[in-house]
VOGU-3710 file (C-alpha; in Angstrom, 3 decimals, decimal comma):
1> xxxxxxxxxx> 0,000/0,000/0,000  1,179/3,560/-0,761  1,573/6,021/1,604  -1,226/8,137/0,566  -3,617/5,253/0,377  -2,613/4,615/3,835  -3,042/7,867/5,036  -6,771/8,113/3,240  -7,868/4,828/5,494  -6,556/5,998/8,449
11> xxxxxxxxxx> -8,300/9,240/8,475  -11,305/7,400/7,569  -10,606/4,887/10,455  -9,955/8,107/13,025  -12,714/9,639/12,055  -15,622/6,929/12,122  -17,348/6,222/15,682  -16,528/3,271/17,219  -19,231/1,160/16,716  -18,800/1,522/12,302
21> xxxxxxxxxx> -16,658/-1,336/11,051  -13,985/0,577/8,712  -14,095/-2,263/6,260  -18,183/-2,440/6,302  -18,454/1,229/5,238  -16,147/1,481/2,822  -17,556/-1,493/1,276  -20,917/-0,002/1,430  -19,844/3,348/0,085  -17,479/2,018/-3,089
31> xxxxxxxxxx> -20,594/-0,739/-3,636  -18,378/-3,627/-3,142  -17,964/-6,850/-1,314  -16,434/-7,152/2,224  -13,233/-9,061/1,308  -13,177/-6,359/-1,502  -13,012/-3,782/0,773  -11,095/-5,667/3,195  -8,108/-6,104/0,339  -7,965/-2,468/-0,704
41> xxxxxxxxxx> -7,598/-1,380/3,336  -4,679/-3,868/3,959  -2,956/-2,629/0,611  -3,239/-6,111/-1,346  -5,264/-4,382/-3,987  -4,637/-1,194/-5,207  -7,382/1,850/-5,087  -8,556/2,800/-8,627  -8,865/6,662/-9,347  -12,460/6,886/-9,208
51> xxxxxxxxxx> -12,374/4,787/-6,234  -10,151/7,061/-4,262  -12,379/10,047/-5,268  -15,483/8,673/-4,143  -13,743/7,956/-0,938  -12,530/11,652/-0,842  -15,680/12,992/-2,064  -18,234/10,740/0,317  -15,871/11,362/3,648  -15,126/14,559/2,689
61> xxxxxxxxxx> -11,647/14,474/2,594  -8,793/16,647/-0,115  -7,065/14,129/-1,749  -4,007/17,101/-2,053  -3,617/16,608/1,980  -2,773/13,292/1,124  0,191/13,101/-0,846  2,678/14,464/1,438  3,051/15,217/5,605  1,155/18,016/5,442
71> xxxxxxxxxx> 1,827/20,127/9,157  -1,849/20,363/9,867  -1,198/24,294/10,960  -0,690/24,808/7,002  -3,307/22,499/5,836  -4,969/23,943/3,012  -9,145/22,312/2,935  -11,765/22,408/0,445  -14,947/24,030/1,491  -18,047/24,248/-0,141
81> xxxxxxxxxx> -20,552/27,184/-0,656  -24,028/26,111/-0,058  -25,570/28,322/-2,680  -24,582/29,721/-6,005  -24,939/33,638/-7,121  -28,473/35,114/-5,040  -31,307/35,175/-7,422  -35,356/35,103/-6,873  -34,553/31,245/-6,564  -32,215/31,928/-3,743
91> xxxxxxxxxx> -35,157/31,101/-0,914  -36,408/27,534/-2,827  -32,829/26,593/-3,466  -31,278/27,217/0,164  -34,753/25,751/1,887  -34,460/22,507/-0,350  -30,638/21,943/0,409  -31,185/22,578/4,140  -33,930/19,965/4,198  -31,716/17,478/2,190
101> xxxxxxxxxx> -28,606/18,281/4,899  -31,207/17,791/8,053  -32,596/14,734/6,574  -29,021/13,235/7,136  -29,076/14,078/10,832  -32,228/12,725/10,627  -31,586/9,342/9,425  -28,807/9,337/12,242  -29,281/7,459/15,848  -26,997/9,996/17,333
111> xxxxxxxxxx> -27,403/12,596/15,356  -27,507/16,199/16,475  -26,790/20,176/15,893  -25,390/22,784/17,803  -26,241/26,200/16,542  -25,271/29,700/17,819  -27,898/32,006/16,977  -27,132/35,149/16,869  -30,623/36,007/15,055  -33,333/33,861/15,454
121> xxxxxxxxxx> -33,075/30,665/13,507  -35,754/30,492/10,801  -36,698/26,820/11,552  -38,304/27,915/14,879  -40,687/30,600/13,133  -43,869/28,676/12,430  -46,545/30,662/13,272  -48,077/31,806/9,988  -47,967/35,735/9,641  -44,165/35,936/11,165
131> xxxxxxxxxx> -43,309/32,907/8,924  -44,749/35,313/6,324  -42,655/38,438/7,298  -39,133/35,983/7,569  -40,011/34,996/3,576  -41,139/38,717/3,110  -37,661/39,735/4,396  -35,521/37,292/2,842  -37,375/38,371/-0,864  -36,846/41,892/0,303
141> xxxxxxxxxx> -33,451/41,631/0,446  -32,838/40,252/-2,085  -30,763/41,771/-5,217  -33,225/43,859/-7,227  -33,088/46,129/-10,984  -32,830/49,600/-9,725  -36,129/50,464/-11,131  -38,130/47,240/-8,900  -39,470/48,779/-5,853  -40,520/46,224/-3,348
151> xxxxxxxxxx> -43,992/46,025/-2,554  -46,043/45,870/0,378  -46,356/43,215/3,234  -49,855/43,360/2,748  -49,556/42,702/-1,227  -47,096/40,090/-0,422  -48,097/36,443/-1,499  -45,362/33,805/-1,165  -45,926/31,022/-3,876  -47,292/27,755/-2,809
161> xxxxxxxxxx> -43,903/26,650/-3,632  -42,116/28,435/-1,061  -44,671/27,459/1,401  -44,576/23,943/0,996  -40,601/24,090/0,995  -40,871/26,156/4,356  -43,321/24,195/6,113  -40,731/21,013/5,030  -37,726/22,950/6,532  -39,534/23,672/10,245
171> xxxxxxxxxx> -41,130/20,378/10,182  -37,509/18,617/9,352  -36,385/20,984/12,136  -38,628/20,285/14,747  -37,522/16,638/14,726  -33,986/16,633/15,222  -31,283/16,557/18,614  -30,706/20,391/19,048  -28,267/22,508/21,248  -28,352/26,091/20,833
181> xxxxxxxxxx> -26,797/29,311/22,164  -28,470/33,022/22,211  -27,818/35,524/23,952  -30,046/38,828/24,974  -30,249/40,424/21,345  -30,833/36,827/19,398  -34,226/38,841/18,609  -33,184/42,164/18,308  -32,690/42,368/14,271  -36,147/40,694/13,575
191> xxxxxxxxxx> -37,539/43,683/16,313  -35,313/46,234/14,114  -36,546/44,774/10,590  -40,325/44,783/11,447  -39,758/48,639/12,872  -37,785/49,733/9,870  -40,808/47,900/7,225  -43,315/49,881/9,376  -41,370/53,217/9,374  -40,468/53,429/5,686
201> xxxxxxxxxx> -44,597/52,641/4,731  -44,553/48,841/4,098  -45,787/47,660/6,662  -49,130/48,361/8,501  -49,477/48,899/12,549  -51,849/46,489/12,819  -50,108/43,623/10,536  -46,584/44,635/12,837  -48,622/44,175/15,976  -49,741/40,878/14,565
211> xxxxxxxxxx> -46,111/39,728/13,775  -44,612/41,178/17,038  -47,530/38,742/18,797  -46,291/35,707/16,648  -42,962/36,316/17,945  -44,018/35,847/21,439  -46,101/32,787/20,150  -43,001/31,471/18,860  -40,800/31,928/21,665  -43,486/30,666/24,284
221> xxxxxxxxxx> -42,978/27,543/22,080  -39,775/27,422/22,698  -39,707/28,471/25,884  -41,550/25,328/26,969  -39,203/23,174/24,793  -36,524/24,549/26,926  -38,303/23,222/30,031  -39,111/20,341/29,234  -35,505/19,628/27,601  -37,576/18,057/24,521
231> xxxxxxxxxx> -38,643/19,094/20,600  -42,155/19,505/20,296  -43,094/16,677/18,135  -40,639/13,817/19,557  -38,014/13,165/22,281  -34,797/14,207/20,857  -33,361/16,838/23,232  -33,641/20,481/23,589  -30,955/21,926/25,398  -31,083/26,275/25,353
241> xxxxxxxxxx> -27,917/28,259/26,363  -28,062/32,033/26,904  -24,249/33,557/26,654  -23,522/37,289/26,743  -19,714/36,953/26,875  -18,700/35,586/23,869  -20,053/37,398/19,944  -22,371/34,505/18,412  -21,598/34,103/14,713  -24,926/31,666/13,923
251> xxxxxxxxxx> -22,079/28,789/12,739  -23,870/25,677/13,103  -22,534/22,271/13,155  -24,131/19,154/12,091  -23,042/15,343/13,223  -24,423/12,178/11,925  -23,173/9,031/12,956  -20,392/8,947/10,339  -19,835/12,688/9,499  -19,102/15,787/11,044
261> xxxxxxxxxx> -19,321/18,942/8,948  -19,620/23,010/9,879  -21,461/25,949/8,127  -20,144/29,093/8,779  -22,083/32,100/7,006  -20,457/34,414/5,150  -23,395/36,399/3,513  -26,854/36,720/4,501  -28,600/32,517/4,146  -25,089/31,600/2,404
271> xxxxxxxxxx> -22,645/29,493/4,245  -19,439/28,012/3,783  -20,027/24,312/4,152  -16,850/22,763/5,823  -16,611/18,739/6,009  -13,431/18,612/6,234  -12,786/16,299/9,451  -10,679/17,954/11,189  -11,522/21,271/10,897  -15,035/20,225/11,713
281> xxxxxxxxxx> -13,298/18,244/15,002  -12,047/22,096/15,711  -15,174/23,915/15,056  -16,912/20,892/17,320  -14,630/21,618/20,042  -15,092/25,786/19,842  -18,511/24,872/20,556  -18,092/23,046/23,204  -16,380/25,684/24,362  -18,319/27,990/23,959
291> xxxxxxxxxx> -20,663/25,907/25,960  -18,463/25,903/29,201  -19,027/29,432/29,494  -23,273/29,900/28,560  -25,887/29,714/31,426  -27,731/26,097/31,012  -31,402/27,809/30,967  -33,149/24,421/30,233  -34,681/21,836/32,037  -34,548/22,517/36,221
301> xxxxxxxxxx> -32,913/26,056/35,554  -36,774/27,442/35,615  -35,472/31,133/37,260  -32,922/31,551/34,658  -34,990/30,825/32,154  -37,507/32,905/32,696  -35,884/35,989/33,665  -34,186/35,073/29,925  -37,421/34,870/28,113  -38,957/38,192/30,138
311> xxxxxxxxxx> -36,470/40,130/28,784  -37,356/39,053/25,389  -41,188/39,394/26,469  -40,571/43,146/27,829  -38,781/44,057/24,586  -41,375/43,062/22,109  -44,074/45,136/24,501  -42,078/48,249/24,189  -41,824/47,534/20,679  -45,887/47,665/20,277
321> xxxxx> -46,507/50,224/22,482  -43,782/52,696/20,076  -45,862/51,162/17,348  -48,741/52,460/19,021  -47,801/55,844/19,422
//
């Protein structure tokens, strides 16, 4: 066996849990038989091209780390942008490929994400008018012609494609093993964007007192999710940090039970997607991290959590009563 073939099954080997037989996934993922697989891992038959590539390509691994001792402070990794160039398919596109990455976690028996979110996430926003305003937003935002003026909330109809592909997304969401960390401005910029929608004209008092109220709808929601350590349709875990010490970056990482991978954003619903394993081993660990230093405000921490979610009740109520004035 070559020394790069070698080094391509044991970062495979380092990087699989325990309980995955080496030679059984490999044999799964190149389609071939166990003494197959078994041969090509002990160096008695050679790896084809396209053999080593799907290897590279399914554990997400840079085949140009492999041909020499890389010093892993100069590594140099592949990552992968989760959408192309923002167009009016931007929303469909990013909700479809988010569904097809939760899926994975899904499918998973110890599956799980840890999320920082410095705004709030869309997948918790399923109350209908605010899950309106989010895809109103997002469309907003989007690139325009100089001469397209966006329109009105109130003239604002989603398509029926977009709906279905949102209501997909939460539902996905709702299912899977989730850790996250706010802190006390996770809802500010929502707060901002509905105040700036209803100063510039867009945006009615009445329909921004009706999305303020679906904001407390939704975080009630999660509120008791944090209590009772649970999601609300199963009993994967719910575990809610609060951390005011540390700048949240809304980096989420995803494990299944043989992959690891990070998304860090770098514009506005556009990530980097990161599956390199050892980087994603690093961005695990910052997390974890990260962790050591939040307030646990789930499960039997009922006076930190509420005097968290109070101070996210109290700021939506000054926001309607300015509303109001």
């Amino acid at each position: 066996m070559n020394k790069a073939e070698e080094r391509l099954f044991k970062l495979i080997r380092e990087n699989l849990p325990k309980n995955v037989s080496l030679i059984e996934d490999v044999a799964s993922v190149l389609d071939i038989n166990y003494d197959a697989a078994y041969r090509r891992i002990k160096g008695k038959t050679a790896l084809t091209l396209n053999e080593a590539l799907v290897l590279s390509k399914h554990y997400n691994l840079d085949l140009k780390n492999l041909s020499s001792e890389n010093s892993s402070e100069n590594k140099v990794i592949s990552v992968e942008k989760t959408h192309g160039e923002i167009s009016i398919d931007f929303l469909y596109n990013y909700l479809n490929t988010c569904n097809i990455e939760i899926q994975a976690v899904l499918n998973s028996k110890k599956g799980k994400i840890i999320s920082c979110a410095n705004d709030l996430p869309c997948y918790h926003i399923n109350n209908s008018i605010l899950k309106k305003f989010r895809i109103y937003l997002l469309v907003s935002m989007l690139p325009k012609k100089e001469n397209v003026k966006t329109i009105s909330f109130a003239n604002f109809n989603p398509s029926d494609t977009i709906l279905d592909a949102y209501d997909s997304f939460v539902e996905n969401y709702k299912k899977v093993a989730l850790i996250e960390i706010w802190n006390d401005f996770t809802i500010d910029n929502l707060i901002n964007q509905i105040t700036y929608f209803f100063e510039i004209g867009l945006l009615k008092e009445d329909e921004a007192i009706a999305i303020l109220e679906g904001l407390v709808n939704t975080l009630q929601q999660l509120e008791q999710q944090a209590k009772n350590e649970k999601r609300a349709v199963n009993d994967n875990t719910f575990k809610l940090y609060c951390n005011n010490l540390i700048s949240l970056s809304d980096t989420i990482f995803m494990q299944t039970d043989t992959l690891k991978k990070a998304f860090v954003p770098y514009t506005n619903l556009t990530y980097f997607k990161v599956t390199d394993l050892e980087t994603s081993a690093q961005v695990e660990k910052h997390l974890n991290k990260q962790l050591q230093y939040s307030t646990n405000i789930s499960g039997e921490s009922s006076v930190a959590r509420k005097m968290f979610f109070n101070k996210m009740y109290q700021k939506i109520e000054k926001s309607k009563q300015k509303l109001m004035l």
